[in-house]
C-alpha positions as CSV (number, residue, x, y, z in Angstrom):
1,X,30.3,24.6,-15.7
2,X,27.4,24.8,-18.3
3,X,27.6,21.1,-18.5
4,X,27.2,20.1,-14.9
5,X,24.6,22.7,-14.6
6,X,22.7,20.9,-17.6
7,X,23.5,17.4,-16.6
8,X,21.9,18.0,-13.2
9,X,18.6,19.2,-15.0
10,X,18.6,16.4,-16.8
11,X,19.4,14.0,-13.7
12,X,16.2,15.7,-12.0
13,X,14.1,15.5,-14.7
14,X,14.8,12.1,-14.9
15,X,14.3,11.2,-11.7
16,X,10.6,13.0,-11.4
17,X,9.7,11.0,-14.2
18,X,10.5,8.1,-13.3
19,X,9.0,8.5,-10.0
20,X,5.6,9.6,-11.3
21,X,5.1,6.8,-14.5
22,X,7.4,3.9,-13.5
23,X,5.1,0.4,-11.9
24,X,5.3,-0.3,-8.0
25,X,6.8,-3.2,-7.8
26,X,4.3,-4.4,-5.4
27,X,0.7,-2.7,-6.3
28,X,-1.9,-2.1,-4.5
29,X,-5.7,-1.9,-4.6
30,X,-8.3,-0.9,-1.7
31,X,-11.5,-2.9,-2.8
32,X,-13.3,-1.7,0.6
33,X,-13.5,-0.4,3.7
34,X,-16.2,-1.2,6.6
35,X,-17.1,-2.2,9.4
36,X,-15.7,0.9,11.2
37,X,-16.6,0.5,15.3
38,X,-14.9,2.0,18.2
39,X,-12.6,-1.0,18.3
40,X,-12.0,-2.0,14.6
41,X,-12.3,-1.6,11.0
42,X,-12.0,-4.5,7.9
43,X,-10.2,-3.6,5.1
44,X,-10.4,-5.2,2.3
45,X,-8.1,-4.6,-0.9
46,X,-5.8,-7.0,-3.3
47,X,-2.2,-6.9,-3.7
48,X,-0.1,-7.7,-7.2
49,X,3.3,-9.1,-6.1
50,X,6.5,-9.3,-8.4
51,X,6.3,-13.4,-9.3
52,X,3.9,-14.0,-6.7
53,X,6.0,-14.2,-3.6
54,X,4.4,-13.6,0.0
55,X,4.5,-9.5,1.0
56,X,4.2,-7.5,4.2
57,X,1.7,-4.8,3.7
58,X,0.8,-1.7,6.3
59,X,-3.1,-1.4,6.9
60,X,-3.7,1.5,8.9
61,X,-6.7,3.7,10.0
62,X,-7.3,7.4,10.8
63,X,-9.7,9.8,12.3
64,X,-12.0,12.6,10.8
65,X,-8.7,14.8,12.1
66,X,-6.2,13.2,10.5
67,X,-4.9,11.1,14.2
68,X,-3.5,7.4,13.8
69,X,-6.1,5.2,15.6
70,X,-4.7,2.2,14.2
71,X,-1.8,0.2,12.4
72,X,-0.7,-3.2,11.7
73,X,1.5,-4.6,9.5
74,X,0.8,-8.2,7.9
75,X,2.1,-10.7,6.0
76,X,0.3,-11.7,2.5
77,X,0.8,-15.2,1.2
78,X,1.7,-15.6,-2.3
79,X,1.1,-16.7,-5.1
80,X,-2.1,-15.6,-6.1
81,X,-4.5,-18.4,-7.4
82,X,-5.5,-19.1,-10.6
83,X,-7.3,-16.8,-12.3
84,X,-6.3,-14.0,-10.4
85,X,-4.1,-12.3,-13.0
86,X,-1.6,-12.1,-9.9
87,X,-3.6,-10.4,-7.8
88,X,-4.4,-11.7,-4.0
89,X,-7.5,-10.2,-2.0
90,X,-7.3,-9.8,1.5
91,X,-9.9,-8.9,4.1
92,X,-8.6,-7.9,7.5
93,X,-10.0,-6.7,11.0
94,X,-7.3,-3.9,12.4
95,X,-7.7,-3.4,15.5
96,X,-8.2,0.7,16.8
97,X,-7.9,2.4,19.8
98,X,-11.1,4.4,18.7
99,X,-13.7,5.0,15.5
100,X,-11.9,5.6,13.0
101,X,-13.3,7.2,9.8
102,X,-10.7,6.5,6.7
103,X,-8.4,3.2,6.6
104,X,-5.6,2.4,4.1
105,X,-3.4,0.4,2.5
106,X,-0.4,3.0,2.2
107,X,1.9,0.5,0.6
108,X,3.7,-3.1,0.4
109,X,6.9,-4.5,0.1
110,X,9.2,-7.8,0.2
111,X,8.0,-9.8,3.6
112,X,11.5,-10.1,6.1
């Protein structure tokens, strides 16, 4: 009994760990945000794919209170180009259903 109790500590443990230190596979970088009007906002940020292949990123855009005024998902072509270290900037204009006031890059993953 002792031992399942301990084994499942160290399980949990283990798993908040690796959560917290281990790499993103697909990282990402919000270089800037502007442009904010009552119909839009450009984001721009750069995104480091695993061996360079294209990704499908979520850009999205908030109000002062927190509400979703905008969100788009997009594909990013891969690889990066020379000299990029593997990174690949991207500007885009998301389209809003009203001002927003932050916008984000929440994550990215392997495009379908």
């Amino acid at each position: 009994m002792i031992g399942i109790v301990v084994l499942l500590g160290g399980l949990a443990v283990s798993v908040k760990l690796y959560r917290q230190y281990a790499a993103a596979p697909y990282q990402v970088r919000l270089v800037s945000v502007s442009e904010f009007t009552d119909a839009s906002v450009t984001v721009v940020f750069d995104v480091h794919p695993p061996a360079g292949s294209d990704t499908r990123c979520v850009v999205r855009a908030r109000t002062r209170a927190g509400a979703e005024v905008g969100r788009d998902e997009i594909t990013v072509r891969g690889p990066a180009p020379d000299g990029a270290d593997g990174w690949i900037r991207t500007s885009y204009t998301l389209v809003t259903t009203g001002r927003g006031f932050l916008a984000d890059v929440p994550g990215c993953g392997p495009a379908g």
